[in-house]
N, CA, C and O atoms as a MOPAC input file, in Angstrom:
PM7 MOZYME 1SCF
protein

 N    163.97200 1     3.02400 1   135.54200 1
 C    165.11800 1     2.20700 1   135.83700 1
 C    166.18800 1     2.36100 1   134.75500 1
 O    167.38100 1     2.34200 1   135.06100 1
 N    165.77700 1     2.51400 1   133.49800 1
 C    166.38300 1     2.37400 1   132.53900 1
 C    167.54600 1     3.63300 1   132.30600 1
 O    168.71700 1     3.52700 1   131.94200 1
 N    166.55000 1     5.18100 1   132.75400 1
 C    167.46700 1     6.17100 1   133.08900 1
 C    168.25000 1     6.41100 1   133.87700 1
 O    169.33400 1     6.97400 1   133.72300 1
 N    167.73000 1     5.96300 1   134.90100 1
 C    169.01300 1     5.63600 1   135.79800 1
 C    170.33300 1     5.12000 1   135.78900 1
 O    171.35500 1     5.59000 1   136.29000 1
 N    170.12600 1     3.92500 1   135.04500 1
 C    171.68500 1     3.27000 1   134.80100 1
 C    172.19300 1     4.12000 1   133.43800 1
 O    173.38700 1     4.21400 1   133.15300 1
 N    171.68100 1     4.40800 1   133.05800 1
 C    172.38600 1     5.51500 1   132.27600 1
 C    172.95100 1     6.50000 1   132.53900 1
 O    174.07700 1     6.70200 1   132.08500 1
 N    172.37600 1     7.31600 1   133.28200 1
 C    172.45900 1     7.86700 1   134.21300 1
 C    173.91000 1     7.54300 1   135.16600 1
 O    174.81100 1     8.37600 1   135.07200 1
 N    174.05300 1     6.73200 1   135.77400 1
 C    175.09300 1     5.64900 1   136.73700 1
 C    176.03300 1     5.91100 1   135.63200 1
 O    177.07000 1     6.51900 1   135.89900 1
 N    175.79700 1     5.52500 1   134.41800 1
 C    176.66700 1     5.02100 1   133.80800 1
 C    177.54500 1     6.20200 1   133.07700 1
 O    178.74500 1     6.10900 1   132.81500 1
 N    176.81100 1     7.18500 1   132.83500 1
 C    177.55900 1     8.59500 1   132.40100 1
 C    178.38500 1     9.24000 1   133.39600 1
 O    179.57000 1     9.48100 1   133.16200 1
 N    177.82700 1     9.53400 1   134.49700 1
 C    178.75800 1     9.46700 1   136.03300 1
 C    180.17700 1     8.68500 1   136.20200 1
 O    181.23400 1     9.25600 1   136.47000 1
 N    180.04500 1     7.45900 1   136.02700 1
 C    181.25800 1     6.69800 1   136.07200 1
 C    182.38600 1     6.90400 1   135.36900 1
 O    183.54300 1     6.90800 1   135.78900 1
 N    181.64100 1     7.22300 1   133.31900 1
 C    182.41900 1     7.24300 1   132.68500 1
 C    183.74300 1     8.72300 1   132.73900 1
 O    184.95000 1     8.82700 1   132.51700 1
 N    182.40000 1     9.81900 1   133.25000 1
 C    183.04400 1    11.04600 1   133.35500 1
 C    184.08600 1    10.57900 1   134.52900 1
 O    185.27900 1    10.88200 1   134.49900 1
 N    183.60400 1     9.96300 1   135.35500 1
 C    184.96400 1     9.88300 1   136.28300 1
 C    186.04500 1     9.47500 1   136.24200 1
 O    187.07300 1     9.82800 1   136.81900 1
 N    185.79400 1     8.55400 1   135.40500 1
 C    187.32400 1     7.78900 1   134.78200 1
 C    187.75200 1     8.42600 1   134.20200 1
 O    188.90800 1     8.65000 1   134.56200 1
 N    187.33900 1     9.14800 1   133.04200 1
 C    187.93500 1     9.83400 1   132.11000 1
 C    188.75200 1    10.76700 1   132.65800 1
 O    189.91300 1    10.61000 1   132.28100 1
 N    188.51800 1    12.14100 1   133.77700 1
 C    188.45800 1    13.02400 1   134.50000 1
 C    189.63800 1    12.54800 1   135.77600 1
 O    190.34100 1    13.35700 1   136.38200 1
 N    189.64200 1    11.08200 1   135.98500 1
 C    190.75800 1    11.09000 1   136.85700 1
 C    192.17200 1    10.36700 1   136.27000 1
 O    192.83800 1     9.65900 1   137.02500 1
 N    192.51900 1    10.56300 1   135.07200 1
 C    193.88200 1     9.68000 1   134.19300 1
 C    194.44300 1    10.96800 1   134.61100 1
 O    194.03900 1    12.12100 1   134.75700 1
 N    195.82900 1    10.13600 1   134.78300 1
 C    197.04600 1    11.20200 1   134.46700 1
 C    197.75800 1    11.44600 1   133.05900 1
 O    198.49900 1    10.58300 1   132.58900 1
 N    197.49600 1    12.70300 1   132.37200 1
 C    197.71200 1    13.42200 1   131.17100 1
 C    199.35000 1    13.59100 1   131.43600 1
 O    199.72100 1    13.46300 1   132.60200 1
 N    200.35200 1    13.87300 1   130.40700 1
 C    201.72100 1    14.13300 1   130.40400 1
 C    201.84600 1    15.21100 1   129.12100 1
 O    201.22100 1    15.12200 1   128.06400 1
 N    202.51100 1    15.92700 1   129.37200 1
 C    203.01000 1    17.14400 1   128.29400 1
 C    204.75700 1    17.13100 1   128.66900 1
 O    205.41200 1    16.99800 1   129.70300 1
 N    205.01300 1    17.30500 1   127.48600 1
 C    206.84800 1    17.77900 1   127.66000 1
 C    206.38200 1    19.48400 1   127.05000 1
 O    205.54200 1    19.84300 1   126.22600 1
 N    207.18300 1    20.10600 1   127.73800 1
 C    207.04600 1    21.36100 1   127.81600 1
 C    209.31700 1    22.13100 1   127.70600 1
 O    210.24800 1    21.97400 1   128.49600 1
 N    209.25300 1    22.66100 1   126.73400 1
 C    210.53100 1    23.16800 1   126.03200 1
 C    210.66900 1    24.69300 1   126.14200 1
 O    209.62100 1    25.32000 1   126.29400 1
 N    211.78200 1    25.34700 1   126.08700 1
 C    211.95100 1    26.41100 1   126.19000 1
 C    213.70700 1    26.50900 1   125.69300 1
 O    214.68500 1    25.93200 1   126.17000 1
 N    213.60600 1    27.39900 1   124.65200 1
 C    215.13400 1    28.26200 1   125.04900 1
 C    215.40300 1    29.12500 1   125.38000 1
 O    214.95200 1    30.17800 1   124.92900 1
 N    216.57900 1    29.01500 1   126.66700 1
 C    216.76800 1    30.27500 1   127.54900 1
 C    218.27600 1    30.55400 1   127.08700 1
 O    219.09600 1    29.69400 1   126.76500 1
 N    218.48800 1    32.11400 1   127.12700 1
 C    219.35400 1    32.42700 1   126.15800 1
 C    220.43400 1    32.04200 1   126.87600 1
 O    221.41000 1    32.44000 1   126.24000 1
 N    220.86500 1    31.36500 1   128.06400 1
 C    221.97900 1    31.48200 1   129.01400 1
 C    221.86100 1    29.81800 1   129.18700 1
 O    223.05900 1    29.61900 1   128.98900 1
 N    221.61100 1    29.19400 1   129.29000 1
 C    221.26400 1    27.61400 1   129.88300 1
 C    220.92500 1    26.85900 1   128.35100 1
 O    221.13100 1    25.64800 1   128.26900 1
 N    220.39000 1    27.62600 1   127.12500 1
 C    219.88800 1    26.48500 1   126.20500 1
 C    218.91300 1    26.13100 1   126.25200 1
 O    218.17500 1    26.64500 1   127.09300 1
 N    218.31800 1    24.92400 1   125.26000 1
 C    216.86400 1    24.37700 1   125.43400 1
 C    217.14200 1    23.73300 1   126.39300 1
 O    218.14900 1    23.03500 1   126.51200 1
 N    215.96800 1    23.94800 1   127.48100 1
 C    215.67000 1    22.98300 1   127.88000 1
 C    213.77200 1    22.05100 1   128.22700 1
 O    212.61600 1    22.39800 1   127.98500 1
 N    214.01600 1    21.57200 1   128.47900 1
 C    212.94500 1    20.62300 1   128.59400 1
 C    212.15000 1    20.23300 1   129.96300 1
 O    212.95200 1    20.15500 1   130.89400 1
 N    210.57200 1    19.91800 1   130.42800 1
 C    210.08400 1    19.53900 1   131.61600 1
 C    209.25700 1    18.64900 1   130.71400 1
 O    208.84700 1    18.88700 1   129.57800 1
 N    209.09100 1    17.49600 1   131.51600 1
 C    207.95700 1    16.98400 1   131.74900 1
 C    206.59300 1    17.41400 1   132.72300 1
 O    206.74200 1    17.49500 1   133.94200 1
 N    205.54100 1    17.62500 1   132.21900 1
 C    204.30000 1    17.98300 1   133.11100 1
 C    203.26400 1    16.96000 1   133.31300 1
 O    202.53100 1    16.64600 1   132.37500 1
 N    203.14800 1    16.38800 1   134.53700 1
 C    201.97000 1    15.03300 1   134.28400 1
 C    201.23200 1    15.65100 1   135.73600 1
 O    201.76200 1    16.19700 1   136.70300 1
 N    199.80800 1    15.32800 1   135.46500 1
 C    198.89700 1    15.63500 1   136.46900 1
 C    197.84900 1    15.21200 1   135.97600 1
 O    198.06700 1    14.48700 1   135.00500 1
 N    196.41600 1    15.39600 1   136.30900 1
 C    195.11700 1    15.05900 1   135.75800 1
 C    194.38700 1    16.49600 1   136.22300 1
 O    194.73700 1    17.36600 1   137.02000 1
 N    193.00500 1    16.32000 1   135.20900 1
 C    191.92500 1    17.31500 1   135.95700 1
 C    192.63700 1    18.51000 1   135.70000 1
 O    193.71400 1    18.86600 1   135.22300 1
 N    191.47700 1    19.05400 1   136.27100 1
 C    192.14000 1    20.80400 1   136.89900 1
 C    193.63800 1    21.03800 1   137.03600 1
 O    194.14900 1    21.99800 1   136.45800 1
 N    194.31500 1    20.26200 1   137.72400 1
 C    195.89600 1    20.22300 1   138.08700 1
 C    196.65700 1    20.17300 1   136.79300 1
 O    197.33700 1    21.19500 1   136.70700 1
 N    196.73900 1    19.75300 1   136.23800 1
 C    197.15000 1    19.57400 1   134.31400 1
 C    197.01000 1    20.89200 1   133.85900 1
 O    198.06700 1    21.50100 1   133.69400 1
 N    195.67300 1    21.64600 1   133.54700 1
 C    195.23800 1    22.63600 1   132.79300 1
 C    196.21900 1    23.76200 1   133.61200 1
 O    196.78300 1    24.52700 1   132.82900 1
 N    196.43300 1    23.92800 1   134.62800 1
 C    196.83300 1    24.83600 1   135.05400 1
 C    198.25000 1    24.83700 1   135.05200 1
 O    198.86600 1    25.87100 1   134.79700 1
 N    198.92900 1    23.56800 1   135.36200 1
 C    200.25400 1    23.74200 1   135.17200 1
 C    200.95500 1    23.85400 1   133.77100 1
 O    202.03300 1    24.37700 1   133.48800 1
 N    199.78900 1    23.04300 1   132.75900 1
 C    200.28600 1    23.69200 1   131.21500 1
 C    200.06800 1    25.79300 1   130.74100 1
 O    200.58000 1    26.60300 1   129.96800 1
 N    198.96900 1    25.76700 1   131.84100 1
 C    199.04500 1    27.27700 1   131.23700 1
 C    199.92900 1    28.28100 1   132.06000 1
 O    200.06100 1    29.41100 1   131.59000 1
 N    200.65300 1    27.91800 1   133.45000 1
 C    201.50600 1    28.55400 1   133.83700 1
 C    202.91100 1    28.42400 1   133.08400 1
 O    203.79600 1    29.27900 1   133.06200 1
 N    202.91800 1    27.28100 1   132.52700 1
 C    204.27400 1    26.85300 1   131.94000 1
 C    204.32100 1    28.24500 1   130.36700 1
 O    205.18700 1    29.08400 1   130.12000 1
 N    202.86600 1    27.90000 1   129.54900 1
 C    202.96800 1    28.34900 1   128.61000 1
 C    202.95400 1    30.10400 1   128.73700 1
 O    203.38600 1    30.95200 1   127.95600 1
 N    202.37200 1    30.21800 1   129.86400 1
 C    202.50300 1    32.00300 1   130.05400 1
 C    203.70900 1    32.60600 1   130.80000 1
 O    203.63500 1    33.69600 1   131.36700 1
 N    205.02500 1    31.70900 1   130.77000 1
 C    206.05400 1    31.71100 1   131.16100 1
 C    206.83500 1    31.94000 1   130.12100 1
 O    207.85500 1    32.62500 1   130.19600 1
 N    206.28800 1    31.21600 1   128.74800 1
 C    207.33200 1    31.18900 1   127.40700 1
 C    207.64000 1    29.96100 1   127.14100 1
 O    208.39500 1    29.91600 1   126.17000 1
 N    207.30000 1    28.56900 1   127.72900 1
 C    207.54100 1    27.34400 1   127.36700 1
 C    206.71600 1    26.88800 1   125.97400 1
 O    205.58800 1    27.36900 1   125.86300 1
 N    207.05300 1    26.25200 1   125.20800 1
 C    206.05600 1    25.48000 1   124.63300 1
 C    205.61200 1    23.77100 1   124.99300 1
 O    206.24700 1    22.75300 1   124.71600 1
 N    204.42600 1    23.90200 1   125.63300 1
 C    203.81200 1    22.45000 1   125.52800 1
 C    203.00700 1    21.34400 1   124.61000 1
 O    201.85300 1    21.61300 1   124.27600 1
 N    203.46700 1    20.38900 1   124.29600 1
 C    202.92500 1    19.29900 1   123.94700 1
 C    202.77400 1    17.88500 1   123.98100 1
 O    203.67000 1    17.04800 1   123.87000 1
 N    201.11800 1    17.63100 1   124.20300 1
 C    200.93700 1    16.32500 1   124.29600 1
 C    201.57400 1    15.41600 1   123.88500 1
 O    201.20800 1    14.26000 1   124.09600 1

């Protein structure tokens, strides 16, 4: 019984954790337009990927 709710309880936590929405501002200067700036907010999987398309574009992101 005892593993179990532990168990339950590691499950839950990963889920919460795993479903927040994360935010990055993400910058770039483009030699024609200037710096400019995005905000990136998503969670999960969706986050990781839009920070690494941003950054393999030439942006810099940070938390």
């Amino acid at each position: 019984m005892k593993k179990t709710i532990i168990l339950a309880s590691a499950i839950a936590l990963i889920g919460i954790t795993s479903s927040c929405e994360k935010c990055a501002t993400c910058t770039i200067n483009d030699p024609d337009q200037g710096k400019m700036t995005t905000e990136v907010c998503s969670n999960g999987n969706a986050y990781q990927s839009a920070i690494k398309v941003h950054e393999d574009n030439g942006w810099e992101c940070v938390n």
